[in-house]
C-alpha angles and dihedrals in degrees: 000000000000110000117241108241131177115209137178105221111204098190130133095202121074087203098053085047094054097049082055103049083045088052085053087058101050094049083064089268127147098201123200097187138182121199125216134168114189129028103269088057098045083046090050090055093038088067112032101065132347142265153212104204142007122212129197149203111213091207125052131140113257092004130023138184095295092051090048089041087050082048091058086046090061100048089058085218109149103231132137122255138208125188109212119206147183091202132351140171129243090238084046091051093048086048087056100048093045086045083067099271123152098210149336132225134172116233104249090050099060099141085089088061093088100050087044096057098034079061099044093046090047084043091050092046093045081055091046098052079042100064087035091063100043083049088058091039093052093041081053090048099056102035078059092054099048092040086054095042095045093040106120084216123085113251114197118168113190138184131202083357099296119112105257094173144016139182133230084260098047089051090049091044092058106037105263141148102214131340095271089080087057112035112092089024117129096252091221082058086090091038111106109235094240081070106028099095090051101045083048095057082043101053082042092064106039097057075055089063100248126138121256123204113218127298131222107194147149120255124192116219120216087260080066087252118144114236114197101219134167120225144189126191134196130164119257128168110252115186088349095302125098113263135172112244104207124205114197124178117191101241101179105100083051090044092048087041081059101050089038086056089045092062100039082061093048089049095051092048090049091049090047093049089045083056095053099041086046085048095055088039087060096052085052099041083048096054082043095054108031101047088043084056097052086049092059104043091054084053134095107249092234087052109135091223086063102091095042099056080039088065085042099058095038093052085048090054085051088051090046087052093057097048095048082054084051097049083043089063100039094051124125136233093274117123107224097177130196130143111291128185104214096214084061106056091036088060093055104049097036086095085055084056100046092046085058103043100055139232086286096066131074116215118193138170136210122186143182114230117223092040117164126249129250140220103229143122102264093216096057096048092050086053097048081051093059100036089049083051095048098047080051095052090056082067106053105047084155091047142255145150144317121193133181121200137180139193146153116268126200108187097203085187140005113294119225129195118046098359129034108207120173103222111274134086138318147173111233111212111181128192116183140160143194103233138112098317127226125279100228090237084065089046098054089063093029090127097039108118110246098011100115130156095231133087126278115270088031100077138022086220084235107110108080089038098055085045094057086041080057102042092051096046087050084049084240133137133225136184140175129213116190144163133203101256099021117061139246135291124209116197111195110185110194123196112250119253109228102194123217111248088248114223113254117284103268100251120260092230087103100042110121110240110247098265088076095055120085106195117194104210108206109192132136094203104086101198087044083049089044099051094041088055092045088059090045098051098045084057094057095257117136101235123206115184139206136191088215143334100289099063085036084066104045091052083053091058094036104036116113084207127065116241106234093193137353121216100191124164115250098229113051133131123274104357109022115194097268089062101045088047092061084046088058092046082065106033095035122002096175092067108100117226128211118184126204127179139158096243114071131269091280092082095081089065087042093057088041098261119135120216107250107142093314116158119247130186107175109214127271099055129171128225096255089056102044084046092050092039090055098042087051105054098022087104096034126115113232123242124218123232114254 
């Protein structure tokens, strides 16, 4: 079966041409031929189309084989090429091969035509995969180079313990300018001590050939900085000789984000165990106060025993104060709103503040009188107040001064720069401090949870950020100004509340005395029931008492007489008061609840309840209050939770 070849024939005469297409066929050749005689027409059919083999005349007028062989030269195409000739020289013949020829024949001995061409052709193939192989070595090369110099990890080969090569991301991890800073140096050289001995035994075994697990270690910049990385070796062949190939990936954002974590989880189990400590204080504190009131009230006023329960109740009051400061901190983000005045908060907990800041630090306040109210969850705003003066104690280790002001605010138009505030009213709360300032990098990511100035293990990070997370649920805006050397300044701007005219109180003239109220006290703390009955009875109410809400529920059903109110504790055992209220809003809707607890208002989200009228008496009450509170709703309708 004759082979299908393509050849570009350069011959000026037609008979020649033809001996040598005849010569083709009989080497078991099939030809498809062009035939060309100067150097325009040989570079047309170069280029139109492509061929196996070019065959030349040496001798033609005007060009020749060596011209045509310089034109195939020129095209840089890769095919094989036979000078034809009626007569050459051997010295003709050299100049040829050397010229880039593949072979030479005379004319009248054509029969070597066929073994000339079958080893050009498999030359020119063995050129052509070749070529072929050092293309794809040189495109994996280079997709390896550009793989190792674009790989985020840090990439370090060494030999005989010395850096022989480093990537882009190794000469980034440890401070350097290029890879020459680095190349020839001892790689323990950028180990810390504390590790040195263990990334040495590391590196050991892995030019062994043994499989490491991976390595936390500590690694030294050139600025002398420590750089927490993780790393993994293995053993690879660089330029013939064993090497370890070492991966290290820079682990001390995930390391500070741990211990940040860390933190954030210590802090909330320290906030829930404040909550519940501040909650048993309060029931104490409830059974303190409010039997030393009774005793005093039942006393003479001469009485000698008046001063000293005096001192009692009044160290009581201080006791109740502590443990509010407590649940303030241990509130959660559950907005409890009511109107606030901001002069006001800020009074009370200012001896929180101070406690916290130090002798070393000054705290002042400047207020404007006549400041608007807000509509805001005091808890929360008391917590953005000390988490904005801790943050600035951080800042004044030597001392200062902390100073809290406040002013009404009126936004004619939209602000733009650091705040955005549609035109209306707002309250204008400022902290600010005189310590070390702000660098304007820290201030760019001042709200972001966990980022903190401080080292790692002194702050969760979360305190900016939670105050940010206060002041937007309240629509509110805040912004910070601060220079290096001279403190920083927080500017909280709080929507107005405009508050509703409310209609006239309905007049007492109607309210049944209390001989005609039965109240239903739920409370698992005896003495707390027992205190709470006491107050009741000695007011003319008819007092009926529970452990819990289950048995609450069961002297409704069985009860002869109707409940007019129930005044049941939020946390108990079994059934707690959210759930017997929605109990109630089924068995008996008419009967008016009011809920109390030790722990703040807030409770009610936190057992699924939404504040919508209900009735509220924060632990610990006095007499006067839980008097006041019952009086007020016995005749009230209750309201259901949306």
């Amino acid at each position: 079966m004759k082979v299908p070849i393509k050849v570009l024939v350069v011959e000026d005469s037609r008979d020649d041409a033809e001996l040598l297409l005849h010569a083709l066929k009989k080497a078991d050749y099939q030809p498809t031929y062009a035939l060309v005689q100067n150097a325009s027409a040989m570079k047309s059919q170069l280029e139109k189309q492509s061929w196996d083999l070019v065959i030349s005349d040496y001798v033609i007028p005007g060009f020749g084989g060596m011209a045509a062989l310089n034109v195939l030269r020129e095209s840089e195409l890769d095919i094989p090429f036979i000078i034809l000739s009626g007569k050459i020289g051997e010295d003709v013949a050299v100049e040829a091969l050397q010229a880039g020829a593949n072979d030479y024949l005379l004319k009248d001995r054509l029969t070597r035509l066929g073994p000339a061409i079958d080893r050009a052709l498999k030359e020119a193939s063995q050129r052509r995969k070749r070529r072929q192989a050092e293309q794809a070595l040189r495109e994996s090369e280079e997709r390896y180079r550009r793989l190792v110099e674009s790989c985020p990890e840090a990439m370090f080969i060494t030999a005989q313990d010395r850096i022989e090569f480093v990537n882009p991301a190794g000469v980034n991890l440890l401070g350097a300018n290029s890879p020459v800073e680095l190349i020839g140096k001892p790689f323990l050289d950028f180990v810390d001590s504390e590790f040195r001995d263990l990334v040495e035994e590391h590196l050991r075994q892995s030019l062994e050939g043994m499989e490491g697990p991976l390595l936390e270690e500590k690694m030294v910049r050139l600025d002398g900085g420590g750089i927490l990385v993780e790393s993994l070796a293995r053993r690879i062949q660089y330029h013939g000789e064993p090497a370890v190939q070492l991966l290290c990936r820079d682990i001390s954002t995930r390391k500070q984000l741990e211990h940040q974590l860390l933190n954030s989880q210590k802090m909330e189990a320290i906030s829930r165990l404040a909550g519940g400590v501040a909650n048993d204080f309060n029931n104490l504190l409830q059974v303190i106060t409010g039997y030393g009131g009774l005793i005093r009230s039942g006393m003479a006023p001469d009485h000698p025993l008046q001063q000293d329960l005096q001192q009692i109740i009044q160290s009581s009051e201080r006791a109740i104060s502590l443990t509010n400061q407590l649940l303030a901190i241990s509130r959660k983000e559950v907005a409890a709103p009511e109107p606030l005045h901001l002069n006001m908060v800020i009074e009370q907990i200012l001896p929180l503040v101070r406690r916290l800041m130090g002798e070393k630090i000054q705290c002042n306040i400047d207020f404007e009188k006549g400041l608007q109210p807000v509509l805001a969850d005091r808890g929360q705003i008391e917590t953005l107040m000390i988490n904005l003066a801790v943050h600035a104690r951080g800042s004044m280790a030597n001392g200062g001064k902390l100073e809290f002001h406040t002013m009404n605010f009126t936004a004619k138009k939209q602000y733009h720069g650091q705040v955005h505030l549609k035109a209306g009213e707002y309250v204008l709360l400022t902290i600010s401090d005189t310590g070390l300032g702000l660098s304007q990098e820290y201030q760019e990511h001042l709200f972001e949870p966990f980022f903190t100035k401080e080292s790692v293990g002194q702050n969760t990070g979360l305190g900016l950020a939670t105050v940010y997370a206060i002041v937007k649920q309240h629509k509110g805006q805040i912004a910070c100004t601060s220079e290096i050397g001279k403190g920083s300044s927080f500017r909280i701007y709080l929507p107005v509340f405009k508050q509703t005219p409310k209609s006239p109180p309905p007049s007492r003239v109607s309210e049944p005395s209390p001989s005609d109220a039965v109240i239903l006290v739920v409370e698992d703390e005896e003495v707390l029931r027992e205190f709470a009955s006491l107050i009741l009875r000695r007011n003319g109410f008819h007092v009926l008492t529970a452990q819990d809400g289950a048995e609450a529920i069961r002297i409704i059903e069985e009860t002869a007489h109707p409940v007019d109110l129930v005044f049941t504790d939020v946390v108990m055992p079994r059934i707690g008061g959210a759930d017997l209220w929605r109990r109630l809003s089924e068995l008996a809707p008419e009967i008016p609840v009011i809920f109390t607890s030790g722990y703040p208002r807030s409770i009610l989200f936190e057992c699924g309840l939404q504040d919508n009228g209900l009735e509220f008496l924060q632990k610990p009450y006095t007499t006067q209050t839980l008097l006041e509170k019952i009086r007020e709703v016995i005749n009230s309708r209750r309201t259901k939770p949306g």
